[in-house]
Structures are given as structure tokens and as C-alpha cells.
C-alpha positions in Angstrom: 50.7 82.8 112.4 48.7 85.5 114.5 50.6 87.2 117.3 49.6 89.2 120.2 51.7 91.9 121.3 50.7 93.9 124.5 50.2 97.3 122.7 47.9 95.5 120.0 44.7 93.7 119.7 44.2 90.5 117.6 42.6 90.9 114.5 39.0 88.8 114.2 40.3 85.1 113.3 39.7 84.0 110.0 37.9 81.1 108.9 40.9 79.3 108.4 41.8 79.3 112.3 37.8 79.0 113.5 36.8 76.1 115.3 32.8 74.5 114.9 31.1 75.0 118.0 29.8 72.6 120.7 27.1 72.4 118.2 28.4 71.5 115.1 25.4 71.2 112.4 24.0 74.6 113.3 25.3 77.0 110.5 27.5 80.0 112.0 24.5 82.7 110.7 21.7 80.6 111.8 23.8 80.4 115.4 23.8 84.4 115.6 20.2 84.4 114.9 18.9 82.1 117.2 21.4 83.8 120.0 20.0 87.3 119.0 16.7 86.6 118.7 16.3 84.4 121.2 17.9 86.8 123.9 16.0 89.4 122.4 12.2 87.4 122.9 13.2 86.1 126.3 13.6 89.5 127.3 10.4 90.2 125.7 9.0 87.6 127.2 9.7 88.9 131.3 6.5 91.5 130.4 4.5 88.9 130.0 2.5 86.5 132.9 4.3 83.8 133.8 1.6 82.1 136.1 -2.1 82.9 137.1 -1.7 82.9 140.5 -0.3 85.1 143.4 0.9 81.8 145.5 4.1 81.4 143.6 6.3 84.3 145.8 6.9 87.8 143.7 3.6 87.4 141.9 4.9 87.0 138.8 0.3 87.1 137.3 1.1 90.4 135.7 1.6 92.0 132.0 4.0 94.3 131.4 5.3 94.7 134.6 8.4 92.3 135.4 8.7 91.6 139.3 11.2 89.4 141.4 12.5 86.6 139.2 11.9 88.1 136.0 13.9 91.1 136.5 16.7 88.9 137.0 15.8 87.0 133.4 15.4 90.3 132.0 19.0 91.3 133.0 20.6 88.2 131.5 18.5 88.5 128.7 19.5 91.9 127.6 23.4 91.1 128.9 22.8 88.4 126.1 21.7 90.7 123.9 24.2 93.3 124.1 26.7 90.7 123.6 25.6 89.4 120.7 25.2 92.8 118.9 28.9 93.8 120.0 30.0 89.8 119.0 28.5 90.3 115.5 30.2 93.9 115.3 27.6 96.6 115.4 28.3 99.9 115.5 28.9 101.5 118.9 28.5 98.2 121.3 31.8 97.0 120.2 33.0 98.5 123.2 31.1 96.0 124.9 33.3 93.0 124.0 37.0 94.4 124.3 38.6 91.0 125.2 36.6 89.2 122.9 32.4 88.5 122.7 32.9 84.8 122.1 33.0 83.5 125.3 31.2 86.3 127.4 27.9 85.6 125.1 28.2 81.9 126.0 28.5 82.9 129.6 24.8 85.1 129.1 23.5 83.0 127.5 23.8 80.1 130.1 23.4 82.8 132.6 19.8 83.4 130.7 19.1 79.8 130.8 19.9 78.9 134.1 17.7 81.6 136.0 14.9 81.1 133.3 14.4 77.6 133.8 15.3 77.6 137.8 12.7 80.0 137.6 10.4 77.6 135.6 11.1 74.4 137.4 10.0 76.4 140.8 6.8 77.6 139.5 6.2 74.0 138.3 7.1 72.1 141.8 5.8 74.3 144.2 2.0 74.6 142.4 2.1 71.4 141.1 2.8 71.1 137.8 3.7 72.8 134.1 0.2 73.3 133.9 0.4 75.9 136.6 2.4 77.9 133.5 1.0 80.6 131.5 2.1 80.9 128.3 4.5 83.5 128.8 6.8 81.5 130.9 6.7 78.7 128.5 7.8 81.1 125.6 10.9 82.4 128.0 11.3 78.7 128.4 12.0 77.9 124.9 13.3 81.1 124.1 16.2 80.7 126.8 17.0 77.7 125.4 17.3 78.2 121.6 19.8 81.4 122.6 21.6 79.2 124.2 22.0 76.5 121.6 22.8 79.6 119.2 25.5 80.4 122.0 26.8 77.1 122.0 26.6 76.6 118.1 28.9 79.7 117.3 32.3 78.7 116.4 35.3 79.3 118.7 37.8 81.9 117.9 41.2 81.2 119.7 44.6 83.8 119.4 47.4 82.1 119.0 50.6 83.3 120.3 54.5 82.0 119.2 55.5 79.2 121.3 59.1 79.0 122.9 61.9 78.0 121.0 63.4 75.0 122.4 66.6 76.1 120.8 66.5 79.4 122.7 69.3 79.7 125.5 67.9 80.5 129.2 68.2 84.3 128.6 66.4 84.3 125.0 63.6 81.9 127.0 63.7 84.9 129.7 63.0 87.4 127.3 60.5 85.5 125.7 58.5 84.8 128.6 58.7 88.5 130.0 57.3 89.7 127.0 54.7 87.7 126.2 53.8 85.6 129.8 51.2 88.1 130.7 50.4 88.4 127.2 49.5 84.5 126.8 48.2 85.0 130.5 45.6 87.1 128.5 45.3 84.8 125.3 44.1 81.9 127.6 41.5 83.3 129.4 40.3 85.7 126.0 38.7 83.8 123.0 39.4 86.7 120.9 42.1 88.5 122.0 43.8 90.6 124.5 42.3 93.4 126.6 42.4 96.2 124.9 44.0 99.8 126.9 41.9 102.1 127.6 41.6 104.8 125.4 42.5 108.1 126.7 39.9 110.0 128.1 38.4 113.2 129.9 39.0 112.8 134.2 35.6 113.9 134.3 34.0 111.2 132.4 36.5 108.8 134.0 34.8 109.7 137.2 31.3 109.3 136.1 32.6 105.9 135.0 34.0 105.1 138.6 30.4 106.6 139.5 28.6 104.5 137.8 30.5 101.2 138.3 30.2 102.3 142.4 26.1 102.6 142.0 26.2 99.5 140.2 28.1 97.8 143.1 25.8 98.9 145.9 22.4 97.3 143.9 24.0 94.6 143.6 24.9 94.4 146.7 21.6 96.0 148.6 19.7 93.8 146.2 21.5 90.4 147.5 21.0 91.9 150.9 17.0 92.5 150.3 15.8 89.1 148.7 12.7 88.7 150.2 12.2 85.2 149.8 14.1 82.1 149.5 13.8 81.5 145.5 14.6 85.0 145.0 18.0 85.1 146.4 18.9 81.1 144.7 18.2 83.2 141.4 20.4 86.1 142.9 23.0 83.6 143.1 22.7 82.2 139.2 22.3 85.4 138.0 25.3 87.3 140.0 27.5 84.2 139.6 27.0 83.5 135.6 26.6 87.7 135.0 30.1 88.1 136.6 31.9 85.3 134.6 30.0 86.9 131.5 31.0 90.5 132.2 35.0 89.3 133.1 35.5 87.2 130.3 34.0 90.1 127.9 37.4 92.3 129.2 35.1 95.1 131.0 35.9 93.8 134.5 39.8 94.2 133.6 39.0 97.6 132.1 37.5 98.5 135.0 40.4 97.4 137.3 42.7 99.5 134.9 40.6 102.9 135.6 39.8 102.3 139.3 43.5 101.7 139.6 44.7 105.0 137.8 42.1 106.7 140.5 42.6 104.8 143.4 42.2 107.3 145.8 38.9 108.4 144.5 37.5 105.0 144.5 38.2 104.1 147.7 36.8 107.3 149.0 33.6 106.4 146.6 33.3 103.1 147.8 32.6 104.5 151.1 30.6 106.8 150.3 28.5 104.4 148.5 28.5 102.0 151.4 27.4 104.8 153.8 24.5 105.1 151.6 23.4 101.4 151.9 21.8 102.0 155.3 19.2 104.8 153.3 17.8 102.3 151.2 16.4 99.7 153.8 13.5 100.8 155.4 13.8 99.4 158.6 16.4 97.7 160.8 16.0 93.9 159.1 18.7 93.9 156.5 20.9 96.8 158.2 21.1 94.2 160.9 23.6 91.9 157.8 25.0 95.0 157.1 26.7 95.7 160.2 27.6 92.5 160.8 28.9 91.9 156.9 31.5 94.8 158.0 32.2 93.6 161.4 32.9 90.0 159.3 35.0 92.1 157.1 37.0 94.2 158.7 38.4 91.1 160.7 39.0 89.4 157.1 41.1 92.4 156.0 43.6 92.1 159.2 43.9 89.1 158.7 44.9 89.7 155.2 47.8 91.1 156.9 48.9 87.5 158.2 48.1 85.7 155.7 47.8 87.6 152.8 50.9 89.6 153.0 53.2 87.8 155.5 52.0 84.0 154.1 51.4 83.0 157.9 48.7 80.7 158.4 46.7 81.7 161.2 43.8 79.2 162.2 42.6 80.9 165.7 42.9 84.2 164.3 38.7 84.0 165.8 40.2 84.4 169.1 41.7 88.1 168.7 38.3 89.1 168.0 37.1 87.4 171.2 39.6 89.2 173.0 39.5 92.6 171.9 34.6 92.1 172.8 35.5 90.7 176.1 38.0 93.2 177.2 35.6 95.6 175.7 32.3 94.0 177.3 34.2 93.7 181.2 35.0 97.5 181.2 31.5 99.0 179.2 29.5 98.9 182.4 27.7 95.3 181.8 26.2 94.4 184.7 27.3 90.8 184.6 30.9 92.1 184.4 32.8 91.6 187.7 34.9 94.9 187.2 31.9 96.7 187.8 33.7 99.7 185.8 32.2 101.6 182.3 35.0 103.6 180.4 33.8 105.4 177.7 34.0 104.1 174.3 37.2 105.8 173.1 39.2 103.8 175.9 37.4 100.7 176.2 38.4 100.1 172.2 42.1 100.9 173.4 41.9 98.1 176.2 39.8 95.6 173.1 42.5 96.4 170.9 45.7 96.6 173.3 44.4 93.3 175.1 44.5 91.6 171.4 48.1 93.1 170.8 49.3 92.2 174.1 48.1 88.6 173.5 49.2 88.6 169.7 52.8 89.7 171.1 52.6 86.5 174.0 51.9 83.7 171.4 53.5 85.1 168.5 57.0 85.3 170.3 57.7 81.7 171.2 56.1 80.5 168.0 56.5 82.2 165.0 59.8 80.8 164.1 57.7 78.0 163.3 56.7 77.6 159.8 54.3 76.0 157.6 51.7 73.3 159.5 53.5 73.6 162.5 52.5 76.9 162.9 48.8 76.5 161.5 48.4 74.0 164.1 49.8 76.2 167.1 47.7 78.5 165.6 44.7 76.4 166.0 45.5 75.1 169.9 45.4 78.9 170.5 41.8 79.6 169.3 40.5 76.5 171.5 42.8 77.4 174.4 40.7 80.9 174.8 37.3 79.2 174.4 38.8 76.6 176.4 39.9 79.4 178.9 36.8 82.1 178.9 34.5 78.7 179.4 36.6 78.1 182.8 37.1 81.3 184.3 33.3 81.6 186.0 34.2 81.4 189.4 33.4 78.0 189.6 36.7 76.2 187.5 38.6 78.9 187.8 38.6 82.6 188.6 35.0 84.7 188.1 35.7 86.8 185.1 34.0 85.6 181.9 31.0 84.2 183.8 32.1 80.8 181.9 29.6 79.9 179.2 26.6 82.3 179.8 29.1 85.1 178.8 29.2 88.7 179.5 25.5 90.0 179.3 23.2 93.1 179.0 25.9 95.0 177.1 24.9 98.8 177.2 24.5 100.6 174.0 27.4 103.0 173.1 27.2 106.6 173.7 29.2 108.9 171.9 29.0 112.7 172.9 25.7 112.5 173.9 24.6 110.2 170.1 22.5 106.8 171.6 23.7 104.5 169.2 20.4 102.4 170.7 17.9 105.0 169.6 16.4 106.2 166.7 17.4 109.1 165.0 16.3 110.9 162.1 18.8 111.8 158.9 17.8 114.3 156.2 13.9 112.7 156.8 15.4 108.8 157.1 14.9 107.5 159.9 18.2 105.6 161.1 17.7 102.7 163.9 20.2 101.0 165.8 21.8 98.5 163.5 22.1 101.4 161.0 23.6 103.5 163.9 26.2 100.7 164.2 26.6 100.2 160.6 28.2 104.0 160.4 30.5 103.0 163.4 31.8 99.8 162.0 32.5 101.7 158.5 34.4 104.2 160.2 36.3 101.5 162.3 36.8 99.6 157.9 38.3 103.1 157.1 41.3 103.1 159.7 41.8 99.5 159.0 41.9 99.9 155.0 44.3 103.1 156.2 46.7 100.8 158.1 46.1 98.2 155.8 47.1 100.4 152.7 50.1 102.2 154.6 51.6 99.5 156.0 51.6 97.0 152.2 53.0 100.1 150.5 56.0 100.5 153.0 59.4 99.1 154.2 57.5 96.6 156.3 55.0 95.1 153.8 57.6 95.0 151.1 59.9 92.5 154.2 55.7 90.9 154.7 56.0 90.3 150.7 59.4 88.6 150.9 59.0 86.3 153.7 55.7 85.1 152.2 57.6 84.1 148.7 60.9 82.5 149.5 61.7 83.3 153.7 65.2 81.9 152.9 65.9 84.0 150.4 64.5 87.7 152.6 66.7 86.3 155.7 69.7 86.0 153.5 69.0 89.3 152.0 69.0 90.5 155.6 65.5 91.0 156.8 64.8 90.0 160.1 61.9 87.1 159.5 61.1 87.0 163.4 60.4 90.6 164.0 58.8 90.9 160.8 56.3 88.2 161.2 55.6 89.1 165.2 54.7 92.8 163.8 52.3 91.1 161.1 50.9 89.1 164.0 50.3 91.4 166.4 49.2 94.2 163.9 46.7 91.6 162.9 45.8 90.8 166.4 45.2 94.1 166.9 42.9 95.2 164.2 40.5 92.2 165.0 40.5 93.2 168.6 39.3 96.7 167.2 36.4 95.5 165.4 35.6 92.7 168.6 35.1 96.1 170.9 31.6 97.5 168.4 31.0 93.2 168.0 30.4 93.5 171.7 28.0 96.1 171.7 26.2 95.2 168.8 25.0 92.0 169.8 24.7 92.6 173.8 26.2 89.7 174.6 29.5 88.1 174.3 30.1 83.9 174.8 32.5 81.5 174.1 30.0 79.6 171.4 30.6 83.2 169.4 34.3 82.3 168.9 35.0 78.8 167.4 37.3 77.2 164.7 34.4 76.2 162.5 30.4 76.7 162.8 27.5 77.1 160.6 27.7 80.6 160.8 30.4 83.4 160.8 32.7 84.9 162.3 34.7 82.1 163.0 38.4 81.0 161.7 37.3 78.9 159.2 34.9 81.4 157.7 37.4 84.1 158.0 40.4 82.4 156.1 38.2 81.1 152.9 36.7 84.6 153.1 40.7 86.2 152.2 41.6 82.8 150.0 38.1 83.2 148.3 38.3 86.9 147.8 41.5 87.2 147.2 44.8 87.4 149.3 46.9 89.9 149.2 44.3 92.3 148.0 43.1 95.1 149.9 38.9 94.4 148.2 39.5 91.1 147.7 38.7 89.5 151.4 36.1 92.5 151.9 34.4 90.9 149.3 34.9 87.1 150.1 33.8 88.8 153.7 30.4 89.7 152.6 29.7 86.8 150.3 30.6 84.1 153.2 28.4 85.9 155.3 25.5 86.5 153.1 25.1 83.4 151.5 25.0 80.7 155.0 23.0 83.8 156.2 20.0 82.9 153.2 20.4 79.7 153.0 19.3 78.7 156.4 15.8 77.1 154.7 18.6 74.3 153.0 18.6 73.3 156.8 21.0 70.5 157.5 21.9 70.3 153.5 23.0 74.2 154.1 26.7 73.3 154.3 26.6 71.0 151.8 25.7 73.4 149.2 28.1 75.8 150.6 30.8 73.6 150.2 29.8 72.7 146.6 29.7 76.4 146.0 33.4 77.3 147.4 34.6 74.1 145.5 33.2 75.3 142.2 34.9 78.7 142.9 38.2 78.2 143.5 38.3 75.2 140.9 37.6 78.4 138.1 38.4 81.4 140.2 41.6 80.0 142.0 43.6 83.4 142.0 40.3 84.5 144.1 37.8 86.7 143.1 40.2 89.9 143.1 43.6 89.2 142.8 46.5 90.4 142.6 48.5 90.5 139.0 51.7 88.0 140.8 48.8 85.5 142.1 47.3 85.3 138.3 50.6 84.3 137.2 51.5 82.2 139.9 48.0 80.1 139.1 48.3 80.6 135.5 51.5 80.0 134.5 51.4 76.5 133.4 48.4 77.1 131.3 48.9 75.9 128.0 49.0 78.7 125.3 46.2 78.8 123.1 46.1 76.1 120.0 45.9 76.4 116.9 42.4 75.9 116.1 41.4 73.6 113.3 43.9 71.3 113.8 
């Protein structure tokens, strides 16, 4: 019997432990064939015309000269290709594959499939027919598919690991499972093996390999934020979604997380770097518009990471810190609709958004957070509509005149930062830089203290006592860690760090009103959005709700010509990710484990 040991890979299965395919009358050579070749002619097949004429968006009536869709069948294609040649064991792509090609290949190939023929079936219903097809989208057609049914015709290759002894005491079980749970952890999600290490290389190249993994991230991301047009960004989504699964279940997303981790420093600091690039790509203010408000979405996910990620408190109104910290900020920035009739500069009217948010983390964390569970998730909850409940009220009429009830604080200045009009245009190494750009900068400073605090405070005394309290709070209060004050810092931190990014909210979009702040709504911020956006991108992470952030933000964003089927196919979405991503999209090791660990090991195949 084969075994996997953590230092080792697993040798290429035999054709005693090989499995037939989901295809079972397609010989194993023919199957490599018909992947390879098909990948390799639907590739070929993106320089041709798919349709003769312009009406179909991207005018995809040219030869040799791929453009919207097609570059997006062209990447899958040649993903499919690679694959393949690594799968089959070529010389110098085997690097390609080092968790196994078998089920990354599969994963390209229906990634190649899915965007061709989405791409097909829009051609064909928007101008009326196949016939509206030239023949070089019916060859990418056919081609797609007959790599595909190669994919799917391959046989399976399984490692197989030693199962428990049931004869074992507890402490020989222990062993066991120490030494080989990660291990199986690894078999189960690898069709040929474990992840290989990383072999040792030069810091230099490991850089231009964080490089290059960085530039990669921000066209991705700067492409999702460009689509131009409605099919474009669908196919965005099959292609993104599929080429991710492909790329992580080849190994080179956990080889990446191994490198990025021995240089953590460095990445961060290149992430941001990268990110403060994005606005230099967009040549005007339409998509710098998402990107300052992606960041204002995110940073708010990431503190409340801290609550929920960290401390395991489940905070439903956490919305209403961020509408704290804008309307503390918006009353003392010189509105004109603001009663206080006061402008501080910026510097102190984010101290009085972020102090107001502590101050009112502090008043309804202390009489409730010795609450646990639901009963705190729904005090939580009361608390978000109490302040929407409350700012409606105040407008002089109900109740005091502060808020101006539910036309809001108005007219909003622009900030002013030693003498820099974040409201004017200003010109960067011969780019010129608009508002929302202007902003954009801002708001990724304001991301940089928060990842700061973020990072400081998980790798100290205090996140370790978070950590606790979140697995067993029983167990940290017996070991003598005060749960209350523990979890009223984690609150008000949190509080805190949303009523930071609620002071630039407030300026960015003039105007500040209760509809801005609610439990759930078509589109973010709002609680709802901001606790799948840390579940989704992974809790407990310090990327993982920045990511979840910008992909719950992007996607109801784009998908506003669904109209009132919108939420329906974002719901299908979220349900489809966390039924095969439920760790979240960048997790933690302990979470793997936690969602993993009742996997079954890896059978013997053929029996």
C-alpha cells in the first residue's frame, strides 16, 4: 500500500490502483489526445472570427486578433494546455502540477468549456440564432468540448494513506492522527499526491516570484473592475471562478501561500504597492469610483474580522459603527446642513468618527457581552436598527435636530489636507488623478493602519486570549483569562476601526443617511454584506475578508442588469461557495482542519 509522508511525494499510481474515468470507453491515450489537442485548437481557434458582425459587444468579426470573450477562452485554453503537458510528464512543466495534474486539468478543461459555450449561446440568442456563427466559433465549440470529454475520460489517480488501527490505544491514535491528519488533509483534496515543498531557492528569484504573483493579482483584479459590458464580466466570473479551482487543486496556490508566507513582510508591503497602482490604469474616474469604495467596504470587513474572526463574537449591526464614526465626521466637517455649524480639520474630525464609534462600542458592549451565542447576535442586531431607528428621529421634529432625520447630513465638503483638494484634479508623473482616485490613496492609507493594528494585535497577548475565547470560552476563563474584558476590547477595537473608515465614507459620497446603514440591502456596506464578506473570504485571516470584501462588492455592483433576479443569483453563487470552499476562500490551516477533518481518507481505487 502507498503512503504519504509529509517530507515525500507519492509516486505516479500504477495501473493496478487507477480508476476509469467518468468516461469509461475512451481509451486512457486517446483521452490525453483529445485533452491536448483539443485545448490546443480551441486556443487556436480565439484568432479566428467568431461572428460577422460588430452588434454582438467586443466585436469579436476579426482574425487574429482575440478581443473581450475570447481572451478569456484563450486563457483557459492554454491553462488546459499547460496542464495537460505537465499531467502527461513533459519535461520542464512538471512544475506546473506539484499536487497532482489530474484534477486541475479537469478543472480547465470545464473552465474552457463553460466560457466557450456561455460565450456561444450569447452570440446565438442575442443575434438570433447559430447561424449568426462563423465558423470559427463553431470549431472552439467543438473543440471545448472534445477536451473536455478527454478531461473527463482520463482515469483517476487517488493516494492512499494507512488508515487507523482500531486496535491502537488513544495515544498510538494521537500519534497517528498528528502525523498524518494534515497529511490525509492533503490526500483528499490532491488526486495525485501531496504538495510538494518548495525547493530551495535564491531570495531574489523568490521576490520576482512574489512579483509576479502581485502583477498577476492586480489584472485580475483591474480587469474584473473594467468589464465593459454585461457578458464580459458573466465570463469574468466562469473564467476567474473555474481558473482558481484549476490553479488550487494543481498545488501552485499552496506553493504560493508557502513563499508569500516565508516573506510576509515583503508581500504585504507589495500588495500595496500594487494596489496603489490600480488607480494608474483607469483612465478616468468610472471604475476608481468601485475602487474606493471596494476598500472602504474592506477595511470595515477586516475590523470586523477582529469580532468575529478572532474573538468568535457574532456581530450583526456591526453597519452601525460605520454610521457613527460618517456622522460624527459629517456634523463637525463644516456641512452646511450640520447644526454644529463647526469644520475641524480632517486629522480631528477622524478622531471624533473614530472616538464616537469606540465610545459607543464601550456603552453596548458592557452590559451585553456576557451574552453568548444568539443571544448576543440578536442584541447585536436590535443595535444596528436602534441607530437607524435613532438618526431617522433626531430631525427636530421627533426628537432633537441633529441628524436632519431621513434627508441626512448633506453637501459634505471635500477634504483638504495641507493645502491637497482631494475634490480636484491633479496630475501624477503625466496621470492625471481625479477625485475618486484622490480618495482611493486616502482609504489605502487608512487599510494600512488597520492591517497594522490588525496584524499587531492577532500576534499578541490579546489575540492569543481573542483565539481562546473563540474555541472553547470555558476552557480560556478557567485558564484565567478574563472573557469580559477581552471581548469588550475586541468590540470596541472593532467599533473603532469601522468608525475610522465611516469618517473618508462621509466625504466620499457627500452625503450621509440612515438608508446607507441597514442590516441587509441590495447593495453594500451593510451587516449582512459585511459578515459573508469575512465568512466567505475567510475568518480569521488577515486577506481573507479583504478579498470576500471586494468580491461582495464587485459582483451585486455588475450585476445590476439581473434586476430583480440579482439577488437570486447572488445567493446561488455564495451557496455554491461555501458548499466547496467552506474553510473560505483564504483560510487559515486550524479552519481547514476544523472543516476537513471528517473527510474520509482517500480509497483504494479499483475496488
Amino acid at each position: 500500500m502507498t503512503t504519504i509522508s509529509e517530507n515525500s511525494t507519492v509516486p505516479a499510481a500504477t495501473d493496478a490502483n487507477r480508476a476509469t474515468g467518468l468516461i469509461g470507453f475512451i481509451p486512457a491515450p486517446l483521452a490525453r489526445a483529445l485533452t491536448l489537442g483539443g485545448g490546443a485548437l480551441t486556443a487556436a481557434g480565439c484568432f479566428l472570427a467568431w461572428t460577422w458582425t460588430d452588434a454582438f459587444p467586443g466585436d469579436l468579426t476579426y482574425y487574429g486578433s482575440p478581443a473581450g470573450l475570447q481572451l478569456q477562452v484563450l486563457v483557459t485554453s492554454l491553462l488546459t494546455v499547460l496542464f495537460a503537458l505537465s499531467t502527461y510528464g513533459v519535461k520542464g512543466t512538471r512544475w506546473l502540477t506539484p499536487a497532482g495534474g489530474d484534477a486541475a486539468l479537469k478543472l480547465a478543461a470545464l473552465a474552457t468549456f463553460a466560457i466557450t459555450w456561455f460565450t456561444v449561446g450569447a452570440i446565438s440568442i442575442e443575434l438570433g440564432g447559430p447561424v449568426n456563427l462563423e465558423p470559427g466559433g463553431a470549431i472552439v465549440a467543438v473543440t471545448s468540448l472534445v477536451a473536455l470529454l478527454g478531461a473527463l475520460a482520463l482515469p483517476f489517480q487517488r493516494a492512499e494513506v494507512h488508515p487507523v488501527d482500531p486496535e491502537d490505544t488513544g495515544w498510538d491514535q494521537f500519534k497517528h492522527k498528528a502525523g498524518n491528519g494534515w497529511t490525509q488533509f492533503k490526500a483528499a483534496f490532491a488526486t495525485q499526491g501531496s504538495v510538494r515543498r518548495l525547493p530551495a531557492m535564491n531570495s531574489a528569484v523568490e521576490i520576482l516570484i512574489i512579483t509576479g504573483i502581485l502583477a498577476v493579482a492586480l489584472g485580475v483584479f483591474t480587469y474584473g473592475v473594467g468589464t465593459e459590458y454585461d457578458e464580459l464580466f458573466m465570463g469574468f466570473l466562469i473564467t476567474a471562478g473555474l481558473g482558481f479551482a484549476a490553479v488550487n487543486k494543481s498545488g501552485l496556490m499552496q506553493q504560493a501561500t508557502q513563499l508569500t508566507a516565508k516573506h510576509q513582510n515583503l508581500t504585504i508591503a507589495g500588495a500595496f504597492t500594487a494596489a496603489a497602482l490600480f488607480p494608474f490604469t483607469q483612465t478616468d474616474d468610472q471604475y476608481a469610483t468601485l475602487g474606493v469604495y471596494i476598500l472602504i467596504f474592506a477595511t470595515v470587513a477586516l475590523g470586523l474580522n477582529i469580532v468575529v474572526g478572532l474573538a468568535g463574537l457574532l456581530d450583526l449591526g456591526y453597519v452601525a459603527f460605520l454610521g457613527v464614526g460618517a456622522y460624527a465626521a459629517a456634523l463637525v466637517s463644516g456641512a452646511p446642513t450640520s447644526p454644529f455649524g463647526v469644520h475641524f480639520p480632517f486629522w480631528a474630525a477622524v478622531l471624533v468618527g473614530a472616538g464616537a464609534s469606540l465610545v459607543f462600542g464601550v456603552l453596548i458592549g458592557a452590559p451585553t457581552l456576557r451574552l453568548r451565542g444568539d443571544y448576543l447576535a440578536i442584541v447585536t442586531l436590535g443595535f444596528g436598527e436602534i441607530f437607524r431607528i435613532a438618526v431617522m428621529n433626531t430631525d427636530g421634529t421627533s426628537g432633537p435636530d441633529i441628524t436632519n432625520g431621513s434627508n441626512g447630513i448633506a453637501s459634505i465638503p471635500n477634504l483638504s489636507i495641507f493645502g491637497f483638494d482631494f475634490g480636484a484634479e491633479h496630475s501624477i508623473a503625466g496621470f492625471t488623478i481625479g477625485r475618486f482616485a484622490n480618495y482611493f490613496f486616502l482609504m489605502l492609507l487608512i487599510m494600512a493602519v488597520v492591517v497594522l493594528v490588525f496584524r499587531r494585535s492577532g500576534n499578541s497577548r490579546i489575540g492569543r486570549a481573542w483565539v481562546a475565547i473563540r474555541e472553547d470560552e470555558t476552557a480560556a476563563l478557567a485558564m484565567g483569562i478574563n472573557g469580559f474584558r477581552v471581548k469588550l476590547i475586541a468590540f470596541a477595537l472593532g467599533a473603532s476601526l469601522a468608525g475610522l473608515a465611516g469618517t473618508v465614507q462621509a466625504h466620499v459620497t457627500y452625503t450621509v443617511t440612515p438608508e446607507q446603514y441597514l442590516f441587509a440591502g441590495p447593495i453594500p456596506p451593510n451587516s449582512a454584506f459585511l459578515l459573508a464578506a469575512v465568512v466567505l473570504g475567510g475568518m480569521g485571516t488577515m486577506s481573507g475578508p479583504l478579498v470576500g470584501a471586494a468580491l461582495l462588492f464587485l459582483i451585486p455592483n455588475k450585476l445590476q442588469f439581473m434586476g430583480e433576479y440579482q439577488l437570486f443569483a447572488f445567493g446561488v453563487a455564495l451557496v455554491l461557495i461555501m458548499r466547496f470552499r467552506p474553510e473560505g476562500i483564504i483560510a487559515d490551516r486550524r479552519r481547514q482542519l476544523e472543516f476537513h477533518e471528517h473527510d474520509e481518507s482517500p480509497a483504494k481505487v479499483g475496488a
